[in-house]
C-alpha positions as CSV (number, residue, x, y, z in Angstrom):
1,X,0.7,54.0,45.1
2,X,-0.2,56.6,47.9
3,X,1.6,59.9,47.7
4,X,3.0,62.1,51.3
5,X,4.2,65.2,51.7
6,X,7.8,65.6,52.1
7,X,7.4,68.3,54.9
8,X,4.7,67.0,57.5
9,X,4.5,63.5,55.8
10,X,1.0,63.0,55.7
11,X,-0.5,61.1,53.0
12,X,-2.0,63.3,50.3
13,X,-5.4,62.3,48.4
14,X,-5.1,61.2,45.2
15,X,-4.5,64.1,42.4
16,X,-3.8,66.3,44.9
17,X,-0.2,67.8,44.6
18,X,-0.2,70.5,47.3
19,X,-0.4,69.5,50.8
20,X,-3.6,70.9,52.7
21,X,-1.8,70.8,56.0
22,X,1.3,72.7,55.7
23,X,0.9,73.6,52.0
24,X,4.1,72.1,50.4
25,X,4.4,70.1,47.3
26,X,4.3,66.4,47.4
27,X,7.2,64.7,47.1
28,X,8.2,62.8,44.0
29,X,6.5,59.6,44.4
30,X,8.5,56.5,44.1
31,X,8.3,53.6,42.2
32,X,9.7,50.0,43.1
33,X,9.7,48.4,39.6
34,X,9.4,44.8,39.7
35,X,11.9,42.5,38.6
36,X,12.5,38.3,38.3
37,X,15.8,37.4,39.3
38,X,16.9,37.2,43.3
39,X,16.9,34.8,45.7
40,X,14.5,34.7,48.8
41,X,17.6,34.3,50.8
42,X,19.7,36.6,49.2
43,X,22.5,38.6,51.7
44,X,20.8,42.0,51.1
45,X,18.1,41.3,53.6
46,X,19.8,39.7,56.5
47,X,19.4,42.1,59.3
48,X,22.4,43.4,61.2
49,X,23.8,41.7,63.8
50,X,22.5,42.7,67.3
51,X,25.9,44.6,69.4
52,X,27.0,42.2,71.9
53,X,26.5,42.9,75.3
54,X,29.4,42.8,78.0
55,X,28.3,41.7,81.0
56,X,29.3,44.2,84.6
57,X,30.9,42.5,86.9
58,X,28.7,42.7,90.4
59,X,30.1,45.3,92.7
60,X,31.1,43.8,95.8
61,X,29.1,44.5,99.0
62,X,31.3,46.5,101.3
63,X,30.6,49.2,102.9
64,X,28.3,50.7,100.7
65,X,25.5,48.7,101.7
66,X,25.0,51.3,103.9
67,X,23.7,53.6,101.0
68,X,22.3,51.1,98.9
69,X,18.6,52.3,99.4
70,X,19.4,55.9,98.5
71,X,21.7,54.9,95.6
72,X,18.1,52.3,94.4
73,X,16.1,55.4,94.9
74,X,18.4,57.9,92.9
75,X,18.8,55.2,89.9
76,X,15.0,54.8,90.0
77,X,14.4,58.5,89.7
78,X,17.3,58.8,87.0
79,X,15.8,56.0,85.0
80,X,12.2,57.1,85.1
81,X,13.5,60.9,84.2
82,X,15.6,59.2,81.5
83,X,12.5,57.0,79.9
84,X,10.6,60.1,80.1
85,X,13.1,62.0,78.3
86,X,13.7,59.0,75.6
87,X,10.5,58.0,74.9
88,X,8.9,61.8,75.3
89,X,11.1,62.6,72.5
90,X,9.9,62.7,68.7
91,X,12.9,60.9,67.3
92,X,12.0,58.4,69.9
93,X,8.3,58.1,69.0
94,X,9.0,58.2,65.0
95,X,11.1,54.5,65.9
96,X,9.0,53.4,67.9
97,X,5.9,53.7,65.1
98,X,8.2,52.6,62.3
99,X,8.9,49.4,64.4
100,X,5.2,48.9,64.9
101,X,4.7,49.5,60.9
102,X,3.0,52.8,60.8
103,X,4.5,54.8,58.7
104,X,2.0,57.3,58.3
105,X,2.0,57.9,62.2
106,X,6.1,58.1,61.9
107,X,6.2,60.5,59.0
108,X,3.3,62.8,60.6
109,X,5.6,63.2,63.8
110,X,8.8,63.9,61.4
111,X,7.5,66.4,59.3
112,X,5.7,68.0,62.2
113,X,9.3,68.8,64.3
114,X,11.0,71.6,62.6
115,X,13.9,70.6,64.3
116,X,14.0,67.0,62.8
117,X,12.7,67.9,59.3
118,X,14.6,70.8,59.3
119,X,18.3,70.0,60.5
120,X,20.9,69.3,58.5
121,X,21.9,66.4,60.3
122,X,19.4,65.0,61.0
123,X,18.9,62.3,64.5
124,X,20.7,59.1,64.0
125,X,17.8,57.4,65.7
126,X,15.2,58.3,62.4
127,X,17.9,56.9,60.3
128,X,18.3,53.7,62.2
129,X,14.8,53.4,62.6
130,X,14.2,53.9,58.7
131,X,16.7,51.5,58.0
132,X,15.3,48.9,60.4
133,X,12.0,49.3,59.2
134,X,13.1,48.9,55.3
135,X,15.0,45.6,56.4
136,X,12.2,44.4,58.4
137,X,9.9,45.3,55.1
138,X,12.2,43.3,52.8
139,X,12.2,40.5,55.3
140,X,8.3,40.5,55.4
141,X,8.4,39.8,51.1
142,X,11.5,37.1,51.2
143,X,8.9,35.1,53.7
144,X,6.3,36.1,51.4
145,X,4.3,37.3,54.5
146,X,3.4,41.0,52.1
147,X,3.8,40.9,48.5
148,X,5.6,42.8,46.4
149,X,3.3,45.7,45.5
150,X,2.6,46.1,49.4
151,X,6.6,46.4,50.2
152,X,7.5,48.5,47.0
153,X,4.8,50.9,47.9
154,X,6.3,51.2,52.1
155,X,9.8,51.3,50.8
156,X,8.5,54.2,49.2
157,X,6.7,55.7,51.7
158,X,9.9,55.3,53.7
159,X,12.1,57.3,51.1
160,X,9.2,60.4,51.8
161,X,11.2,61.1,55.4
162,X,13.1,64.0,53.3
163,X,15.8,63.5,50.6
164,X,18.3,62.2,53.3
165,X,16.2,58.9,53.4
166,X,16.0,59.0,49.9
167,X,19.5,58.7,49.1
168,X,19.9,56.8,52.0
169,X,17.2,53.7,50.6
170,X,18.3,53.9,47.5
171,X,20.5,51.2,47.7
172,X,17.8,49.0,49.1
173,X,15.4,50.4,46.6
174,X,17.9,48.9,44.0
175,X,18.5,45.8,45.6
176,X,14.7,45.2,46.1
177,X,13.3,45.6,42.6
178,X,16.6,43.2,41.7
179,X,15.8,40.7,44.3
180,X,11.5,41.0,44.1
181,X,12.5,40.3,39.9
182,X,14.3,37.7,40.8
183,X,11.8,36.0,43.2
184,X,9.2,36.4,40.2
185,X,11.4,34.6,38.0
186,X,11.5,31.8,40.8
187,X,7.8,32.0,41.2
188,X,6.9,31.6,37.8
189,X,9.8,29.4,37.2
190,X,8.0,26.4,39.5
191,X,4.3,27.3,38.2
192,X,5.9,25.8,34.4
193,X,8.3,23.1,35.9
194,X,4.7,22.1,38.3
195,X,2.7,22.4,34.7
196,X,5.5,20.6,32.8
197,X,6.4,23.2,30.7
198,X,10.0,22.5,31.9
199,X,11.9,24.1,28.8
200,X,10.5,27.2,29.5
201,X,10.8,26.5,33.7
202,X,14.4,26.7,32.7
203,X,14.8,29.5,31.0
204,X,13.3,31.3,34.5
205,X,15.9,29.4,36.8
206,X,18.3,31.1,34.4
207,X,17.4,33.9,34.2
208,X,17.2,33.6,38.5
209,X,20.7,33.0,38.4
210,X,21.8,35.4,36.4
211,X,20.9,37.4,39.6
212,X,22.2,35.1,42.0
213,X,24.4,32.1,40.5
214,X,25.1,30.6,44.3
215,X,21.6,30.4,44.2
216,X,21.2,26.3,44.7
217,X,17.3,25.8,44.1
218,X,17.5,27.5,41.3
219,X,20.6,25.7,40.0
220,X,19.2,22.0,40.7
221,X,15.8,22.5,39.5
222,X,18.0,24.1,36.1
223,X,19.4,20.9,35.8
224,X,16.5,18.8,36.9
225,X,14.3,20.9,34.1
226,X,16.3,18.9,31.1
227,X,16.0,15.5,32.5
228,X,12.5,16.2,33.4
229,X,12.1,17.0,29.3
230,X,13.6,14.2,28.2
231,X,11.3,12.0,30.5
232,X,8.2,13.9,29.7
233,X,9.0,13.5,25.7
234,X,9.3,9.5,26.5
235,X,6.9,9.8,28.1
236,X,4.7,11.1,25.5
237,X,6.2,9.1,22.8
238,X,5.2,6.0,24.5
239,X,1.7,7.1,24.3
240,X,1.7,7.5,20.7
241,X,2.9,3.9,20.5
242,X,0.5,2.6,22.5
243,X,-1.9,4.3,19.8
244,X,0.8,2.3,16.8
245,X,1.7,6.2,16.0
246,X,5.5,4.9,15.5
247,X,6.3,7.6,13.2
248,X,5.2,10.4,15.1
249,X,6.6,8.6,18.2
250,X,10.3,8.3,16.6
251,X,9.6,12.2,15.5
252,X,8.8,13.2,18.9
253,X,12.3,11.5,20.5
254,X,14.6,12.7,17.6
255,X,12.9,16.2,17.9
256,X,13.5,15.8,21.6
257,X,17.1,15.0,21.8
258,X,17.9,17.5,18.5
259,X,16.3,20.4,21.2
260,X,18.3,19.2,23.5
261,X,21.6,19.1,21.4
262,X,21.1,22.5,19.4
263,X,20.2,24.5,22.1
264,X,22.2,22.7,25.7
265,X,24.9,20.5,24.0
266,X,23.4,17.8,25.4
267,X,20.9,14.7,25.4
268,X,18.4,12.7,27.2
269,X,19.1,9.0,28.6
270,X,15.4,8.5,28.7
271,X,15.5,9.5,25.1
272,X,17.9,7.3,23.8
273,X,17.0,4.5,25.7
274,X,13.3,4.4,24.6
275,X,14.5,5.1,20.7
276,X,15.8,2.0,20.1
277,X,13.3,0.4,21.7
278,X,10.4,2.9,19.1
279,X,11.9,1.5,16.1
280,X,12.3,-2.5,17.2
281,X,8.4,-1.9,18.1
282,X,7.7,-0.1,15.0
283,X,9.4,-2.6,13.0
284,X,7.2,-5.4,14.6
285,X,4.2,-3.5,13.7
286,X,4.9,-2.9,10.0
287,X,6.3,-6.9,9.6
288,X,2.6,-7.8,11.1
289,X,0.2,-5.2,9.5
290,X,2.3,-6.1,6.1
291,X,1.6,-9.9,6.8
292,X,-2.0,-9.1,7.8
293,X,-2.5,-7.3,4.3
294,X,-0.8,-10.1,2.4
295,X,-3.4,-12.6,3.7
296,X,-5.9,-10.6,2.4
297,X,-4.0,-10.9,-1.0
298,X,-3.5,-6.3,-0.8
299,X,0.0,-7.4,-1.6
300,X,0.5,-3.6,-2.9
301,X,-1.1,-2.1,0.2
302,X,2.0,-4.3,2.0
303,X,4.5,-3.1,0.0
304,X,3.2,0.5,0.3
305,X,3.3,0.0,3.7
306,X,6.8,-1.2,4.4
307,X,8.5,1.2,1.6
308,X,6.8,4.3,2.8
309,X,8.2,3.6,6.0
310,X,12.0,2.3,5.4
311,X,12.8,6.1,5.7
312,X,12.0,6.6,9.1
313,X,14.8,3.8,10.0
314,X,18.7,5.0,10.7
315,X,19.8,2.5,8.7
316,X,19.0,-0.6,7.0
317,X,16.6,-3.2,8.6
318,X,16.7,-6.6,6.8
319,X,13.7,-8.1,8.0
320,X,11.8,-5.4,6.3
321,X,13.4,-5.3,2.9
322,X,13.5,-9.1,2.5
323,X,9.6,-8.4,3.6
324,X,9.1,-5.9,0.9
325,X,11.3,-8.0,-1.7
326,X,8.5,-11.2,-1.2
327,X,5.6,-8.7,-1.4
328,X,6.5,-7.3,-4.5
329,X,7.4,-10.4,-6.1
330,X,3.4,-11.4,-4.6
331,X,2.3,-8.0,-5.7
332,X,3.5,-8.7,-9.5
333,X,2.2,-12.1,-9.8
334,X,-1.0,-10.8,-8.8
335,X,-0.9,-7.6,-11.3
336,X,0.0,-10.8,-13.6
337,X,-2.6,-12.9,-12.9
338,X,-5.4,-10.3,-12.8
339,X,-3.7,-9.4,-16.7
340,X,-4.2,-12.8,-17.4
341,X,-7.5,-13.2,-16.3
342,X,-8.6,-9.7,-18.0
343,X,-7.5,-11.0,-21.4
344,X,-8.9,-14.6,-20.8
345,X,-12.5,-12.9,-19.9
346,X,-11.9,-10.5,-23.3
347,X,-11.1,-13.4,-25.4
348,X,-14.0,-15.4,-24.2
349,X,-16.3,-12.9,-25.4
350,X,-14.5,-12.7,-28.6
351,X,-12.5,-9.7,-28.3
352,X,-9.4,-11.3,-29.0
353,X,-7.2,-8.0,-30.5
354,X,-8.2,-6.9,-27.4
355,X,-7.3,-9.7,-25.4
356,X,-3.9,-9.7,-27.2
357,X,-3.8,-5.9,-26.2
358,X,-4.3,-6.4,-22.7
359,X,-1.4,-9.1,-22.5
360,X,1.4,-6.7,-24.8
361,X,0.3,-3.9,-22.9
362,X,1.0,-5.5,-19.4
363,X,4.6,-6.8,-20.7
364,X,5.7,-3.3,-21.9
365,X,5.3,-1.5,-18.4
366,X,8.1,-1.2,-16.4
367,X,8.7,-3.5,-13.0
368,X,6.5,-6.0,-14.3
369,X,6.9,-9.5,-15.2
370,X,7.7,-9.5,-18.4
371,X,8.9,-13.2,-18.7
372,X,5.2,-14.2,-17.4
373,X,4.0,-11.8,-19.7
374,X,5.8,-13.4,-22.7
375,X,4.5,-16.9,-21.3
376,X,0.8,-15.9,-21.1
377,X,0.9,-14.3,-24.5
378,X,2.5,-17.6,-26.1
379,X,-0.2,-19.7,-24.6
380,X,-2.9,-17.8,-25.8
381,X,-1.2,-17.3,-29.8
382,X,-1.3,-20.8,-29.2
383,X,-4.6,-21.4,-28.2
384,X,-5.7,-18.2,-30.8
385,X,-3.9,-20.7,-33.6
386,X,-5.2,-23.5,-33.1
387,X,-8.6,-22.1,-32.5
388,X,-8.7,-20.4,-35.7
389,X,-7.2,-23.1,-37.4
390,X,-9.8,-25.4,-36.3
391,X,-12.8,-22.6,-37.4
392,X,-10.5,-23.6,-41.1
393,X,-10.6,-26.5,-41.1
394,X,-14.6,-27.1,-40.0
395,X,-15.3,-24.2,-42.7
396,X,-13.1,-26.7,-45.3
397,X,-14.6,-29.9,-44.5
398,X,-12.1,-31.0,-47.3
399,X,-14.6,-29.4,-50.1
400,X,-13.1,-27.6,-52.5
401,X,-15.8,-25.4,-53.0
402,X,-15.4,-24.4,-49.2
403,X,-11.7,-23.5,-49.6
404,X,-12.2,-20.1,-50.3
405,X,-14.4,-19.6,-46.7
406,X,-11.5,-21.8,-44.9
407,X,-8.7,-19.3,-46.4
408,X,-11.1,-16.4,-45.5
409,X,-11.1,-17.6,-41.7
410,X,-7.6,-17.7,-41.8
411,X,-6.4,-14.9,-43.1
412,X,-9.2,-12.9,-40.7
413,X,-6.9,-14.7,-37.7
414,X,-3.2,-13.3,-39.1
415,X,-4.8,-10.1,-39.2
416,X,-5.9,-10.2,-35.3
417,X,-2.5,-11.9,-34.9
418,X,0.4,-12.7,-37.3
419,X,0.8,-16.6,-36.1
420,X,3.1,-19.1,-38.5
421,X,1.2,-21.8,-38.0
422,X,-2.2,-19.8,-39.3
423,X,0.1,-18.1,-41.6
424,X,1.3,-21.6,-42.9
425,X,-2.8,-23.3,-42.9
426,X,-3.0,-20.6,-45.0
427,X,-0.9,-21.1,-47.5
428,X,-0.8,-25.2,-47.2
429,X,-4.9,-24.3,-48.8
430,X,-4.1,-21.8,-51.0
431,X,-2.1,-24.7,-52.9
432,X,-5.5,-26.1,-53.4
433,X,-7.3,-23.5,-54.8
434,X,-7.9,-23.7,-58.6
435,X,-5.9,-22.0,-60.9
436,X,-8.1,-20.7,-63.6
437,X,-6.6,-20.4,-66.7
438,X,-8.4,-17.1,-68.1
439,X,-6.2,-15.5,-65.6
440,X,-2.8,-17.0,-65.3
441,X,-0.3,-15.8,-67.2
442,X,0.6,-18.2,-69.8
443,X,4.2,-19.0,-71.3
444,X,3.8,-18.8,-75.2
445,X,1.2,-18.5,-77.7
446,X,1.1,-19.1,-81.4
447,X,-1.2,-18.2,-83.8
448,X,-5.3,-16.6,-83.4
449,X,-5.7,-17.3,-79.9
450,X,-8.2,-14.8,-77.8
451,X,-8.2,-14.8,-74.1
452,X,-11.7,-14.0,-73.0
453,X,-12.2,-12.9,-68.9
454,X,-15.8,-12.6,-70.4
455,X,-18.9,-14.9,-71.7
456,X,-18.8,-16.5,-74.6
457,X,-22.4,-17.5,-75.7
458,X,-22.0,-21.1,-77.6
459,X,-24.6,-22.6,-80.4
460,X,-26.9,-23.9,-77.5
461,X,-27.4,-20.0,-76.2
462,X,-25.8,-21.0,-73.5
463,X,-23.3,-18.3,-71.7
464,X,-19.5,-19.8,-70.6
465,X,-16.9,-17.4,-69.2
466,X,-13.6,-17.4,-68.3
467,X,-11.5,-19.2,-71.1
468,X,-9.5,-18.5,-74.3
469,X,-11.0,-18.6,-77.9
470,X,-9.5,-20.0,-81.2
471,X,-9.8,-18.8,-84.6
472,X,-7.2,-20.9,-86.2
473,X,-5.7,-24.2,-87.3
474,X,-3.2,-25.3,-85.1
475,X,-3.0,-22.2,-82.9
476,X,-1.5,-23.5,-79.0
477,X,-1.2,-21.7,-75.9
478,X,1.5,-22.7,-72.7
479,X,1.5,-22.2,-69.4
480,X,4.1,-23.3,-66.6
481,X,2.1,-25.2,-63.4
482,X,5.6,-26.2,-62.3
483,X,4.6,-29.5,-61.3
484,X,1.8,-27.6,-58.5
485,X,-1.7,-29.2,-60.0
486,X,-3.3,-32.5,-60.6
487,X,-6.0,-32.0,-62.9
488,X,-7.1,-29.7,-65.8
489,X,-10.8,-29.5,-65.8
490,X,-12.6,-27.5,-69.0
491,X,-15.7,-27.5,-71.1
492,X,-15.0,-27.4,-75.0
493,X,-17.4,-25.7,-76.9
494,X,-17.7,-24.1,-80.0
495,X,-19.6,-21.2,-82.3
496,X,-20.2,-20.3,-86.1
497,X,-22.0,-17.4,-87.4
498,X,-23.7,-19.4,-90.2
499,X,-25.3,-22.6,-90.3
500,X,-22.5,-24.6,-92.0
501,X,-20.8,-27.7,-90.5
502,X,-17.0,-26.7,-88.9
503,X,-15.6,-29.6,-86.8
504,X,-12.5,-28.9,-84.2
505,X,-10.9,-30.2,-81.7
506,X,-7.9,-29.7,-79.2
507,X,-4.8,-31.6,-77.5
508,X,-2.9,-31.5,-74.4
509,X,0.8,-31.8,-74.1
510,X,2.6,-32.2,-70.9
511,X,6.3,-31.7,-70.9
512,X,6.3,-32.4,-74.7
513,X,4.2,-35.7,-74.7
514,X,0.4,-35.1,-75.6
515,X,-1.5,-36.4,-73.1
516,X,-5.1,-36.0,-74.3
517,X,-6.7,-35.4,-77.5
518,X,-10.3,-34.3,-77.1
519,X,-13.4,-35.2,-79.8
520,X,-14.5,-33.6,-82.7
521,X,-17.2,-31.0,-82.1
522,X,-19.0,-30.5,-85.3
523,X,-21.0,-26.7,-85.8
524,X,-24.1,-26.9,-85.3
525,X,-23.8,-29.3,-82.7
526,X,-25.4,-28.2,-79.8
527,X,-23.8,-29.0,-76.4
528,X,-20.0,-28.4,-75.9
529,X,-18.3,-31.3,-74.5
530,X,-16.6,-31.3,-70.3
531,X,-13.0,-32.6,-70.2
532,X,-11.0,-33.9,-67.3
533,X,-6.8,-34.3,-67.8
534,X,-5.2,-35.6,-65.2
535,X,-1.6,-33.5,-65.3
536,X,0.0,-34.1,-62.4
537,X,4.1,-33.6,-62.4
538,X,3.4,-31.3,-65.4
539,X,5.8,-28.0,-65.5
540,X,4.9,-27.0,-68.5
541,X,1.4,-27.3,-70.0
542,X,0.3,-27.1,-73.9
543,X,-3.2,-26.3,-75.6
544,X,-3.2,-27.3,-79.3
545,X,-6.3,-26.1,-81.8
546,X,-7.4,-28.5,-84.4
547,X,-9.5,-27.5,-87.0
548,X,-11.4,-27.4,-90.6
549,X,-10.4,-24.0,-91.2
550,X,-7.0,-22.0,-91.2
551,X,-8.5,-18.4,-89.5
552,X,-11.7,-17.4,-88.8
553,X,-12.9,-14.8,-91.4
554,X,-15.9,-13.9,-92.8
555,X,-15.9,-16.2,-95.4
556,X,-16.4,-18.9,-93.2
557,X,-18.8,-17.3,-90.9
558,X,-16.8,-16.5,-88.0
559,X,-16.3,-20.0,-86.6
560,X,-14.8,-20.0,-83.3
561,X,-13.7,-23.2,-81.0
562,X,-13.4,-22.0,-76.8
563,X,-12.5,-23.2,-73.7
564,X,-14.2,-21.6,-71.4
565,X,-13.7,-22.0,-67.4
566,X,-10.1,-24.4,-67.9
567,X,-8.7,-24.9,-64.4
568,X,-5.8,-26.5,-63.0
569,X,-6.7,-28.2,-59.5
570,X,-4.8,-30.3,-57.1
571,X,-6.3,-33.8,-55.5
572,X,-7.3,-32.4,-52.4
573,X,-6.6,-36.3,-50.4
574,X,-3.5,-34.4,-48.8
575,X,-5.4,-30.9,-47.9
């Protein structure tokens, strides 16, 4: 901003504090600062009202008409004198340059007349004309025909016309900067609200009419500003529909109108109109995309989708939660099924402990189907049972030498899964498996009797093992079948350490009646002799010795009678 020198008022280069024309300091250069918050039309700048004019009446003619050309002659002469005197003067010529807007030419021809700069009361017609010219200045920015640096830097200039003009502006310094603030705030207020910024376009009206609150632009476009925001946030909420962003949409709207509560006490209609309206559509889109998942079978990707969104509703929508209710009761009949088939494909292969795994596994989690759990795993300890009772049975083939295997099969089943009806196979052919003798415990003995668990080597050099040996007359053993067996199957043999003759023999009693009484065998005969008792009903079983010598001693040459390999068996036409 250009400096002048307070006593000629010429303007003084830049930097340069001393005037080079009458040598006096410059005068303190004035600032306008710029601020946002008056009104173009604001009272401050009206100019003052021109003085009315009375209007002369018109003389009458009369007998003056007789001097009229001297009187038009004089009043000529007086006005010419008088505009030469008006207009010759410097107060004169300092208006007319302010009203022609050189200031520079006004203050040269103040600060060049002594008598002007240096009176104390100074002309009335420089302080009109200062006045004038500062009005006419403001006028010139509220039309915004000069901007506000231009006029801030003239009102300065204006002030340079001594310190009387100084005080004398600076009430219209004050009410510029307040008024060229305020029209910045206006300015700027329109570039957001044209932008759509119109939050912030309020906040400048505001701060406008905190300046002037009669202000009526500024107080409509205030009020415009929040219905303008609330359209705009529709606006943009409808777009992120149209792109099936619901969530964000319904975001953007509550978001809106909580802006609008928290900070204005108040809400948008175009907000709560379209809300409604968000979740109805958002609601459609979820039913579909859910149903559109569900044909593809993805029932957990449906119920993902409808339970990740039920917190975006107010309240409860009932379309949705009977949706997600069906497509979880889908989604665990599926988990089922795919358990199901798992543990089929795993006991296909073989793996059955691990097919059962699969099945127990899948019951014990939580929010599953346990009762179709239970039902698969019953069908398959079903199926597992009579599988494994069927591999039994085709190792049996009703042999009795293929018992053991069968048993073997079973009991390899009830240890991959602990079924009754394996566990009872099981034991309906254990009841057919021989009981040997060698091993059971028996009920009573009397006299030499020997078991042997080992071999006994007879006259022939043949080896027999598993029986009981008898070294003297009459000697018996019992045992207790209880009624279990059928048969009692044996091979009688017998031994003497020197070559003569011994004969024996032995009986069976069942229940106290003797059943069987088997032939001599005579030392050295050479093969021992097979029996075959039938027994059945018998609970308690007796062995009676016979022989041609009290006890075995060595007298007699050791001579021992054995049966080696007695069994007890059951008729196998029930197994």
């Amino acid at each position: 901003m250009a400096k002048y020198c307070v006593k000629c008022g010429k303007a003084l280069p830049d930097g340069v504090e001393i005037c080079p024309d009458c040598n006096a300091a410059a005068a303190q250069e004035r600032e306008a600062a710029l601020f946002t918050h008056m009104t173009p039309d604001a009272e401050v700048w009206k100019t003052a009202e021109p003085v009315k004019q009375h209007k002369q009446k018109a003389k009458k003619a009369g007998s003056r008409k007789r001097t009229a050309g001297f009187y038009i002659a004089a009043a000529v002469l007086v006005v010419a004198a008088a505009v030469l005197l008006i207009f010759g003067q410097p107060s004169s010529r300092i208006a007319r340059a302010l009203r022609q807007g050189d200031i520079d030419r006004a203050l040269q021809i103040y600060w060049s007349t002594p008598r002007l700069n240096g009176s104390e009361e100074r002309n009335a017609t420089v302080d009109k004309a200062i006045m004038a010219a500062a009005q006419s200045i403001c006028a010139q920015y509220a039309d915004h025909t000069m901007d506000a640096d231009t006029a801030a830097s003239k009102l300065a200039q204006l002030g340079t016309f001594g310190e009387a003009s100084a005080a004398m502006l600076a009430d219209t310094y004050a009410q510029f900067r307040e008024f060229s603030g305020s029209q910045e705030h206006m300015h700027t207020a329109d570039q957001l609200y044209t932008a759509g910024s119109f939050l912030e376009a309020r906040a400048e009206y505001l701060q406008v009419l905190q300046s002037d609150a009669s202000y009526t632009a500024a107080q409509e476009k205030a009020a415009e500003c929040l219905v303008r925001y609330g359209e705009r946030v529709g606006a943009d909420a409808e777009a992120l529909m149209d792109q099936s962003d619901y969530p964000g949409a319904i975001a953007l709207l509550v978001e809106g109108n909580g802006i609008l509560n928290n900070r204005y006490g108040t809400y948008s209609e175009a907000i709560d109109s379209l809300l409604p309206v968000c979740y109805d559509r958002y609601e459609a889109y979820l039913l579909t995309e859910a149903e559109n998942l569900a044909k593809l079978e993805d029932y957990d990707a449906s119920v993902n989708l409808i339970r990740s969104a039920l917190p975006d509703f107010p309240s409860e929508r009932t379309s949705l939660t009977e949706a997600l209710a069906q497509y979880e009761d889908d989604a665990r009949a599926k988990r089922l099924r795919n358990a199901g088939e798992r543990a089929d494909a795993a006991y296909a292969a073989a793996n059955y402990a691990e097919a059962f795994a699969i099945l127990d596994t899948f019951k014990a989690q939580p929010d599953e189907d346990a009762e179709g759990a239970q039902a698969l795993i019953e069908a398959m300890e079903q199926r597992f049972a009579e599988d494994n009772c069927e591999a039994a049975r085709i190792d049996f083939d009703g042999k009795r030498e293929n018992l053991e295997k069968a048993i073997a099969t079973l009991t390899w089943g009830l240890e991959i899964r602990e079924l009754d009806a394996i566990a009872e196979y099981r034991d309906h052919l254990t009841e057919y498996l021989p009981l040997y003798l060698a091993e059971a415990e028996y009920a009573g003995k009397e006299g030499t009797v020997f078991r042997n668990t080992g071999d006994f080597v007879g006259l022939n050099g043949k080896t027999y093992s598993n029986g009981w040996i008898w070294g003297e007359n009459e000697a018996e053993i019992t045992f207790a079948p209880d009624g279990a067996y059928d048969l009692l199957e044996c091979k009688f043999v017998t031994r003497r350490d020197d070559e003569e003759e011994a004969e024996g023999q032995f009986e069976i009693w069942c229940d106290g009646e003797k059943v069987f009484t088997s032939e001599k065998i005579v030392h050295p005969q050479a093969d021992g002799q097979s029996v075959s008792v039938p027994i059945s009903g018998c609970k308690e079983l007796k062995i009676v010795f016979l022989c041609d010598y009290k006890v075995s001693t060595t007298e007699n040459g050791y001579c021992y009678h054995g049966v080696c390999n007695p069994t007890l068996t059951k008729n196998l036409d029930d197994a």
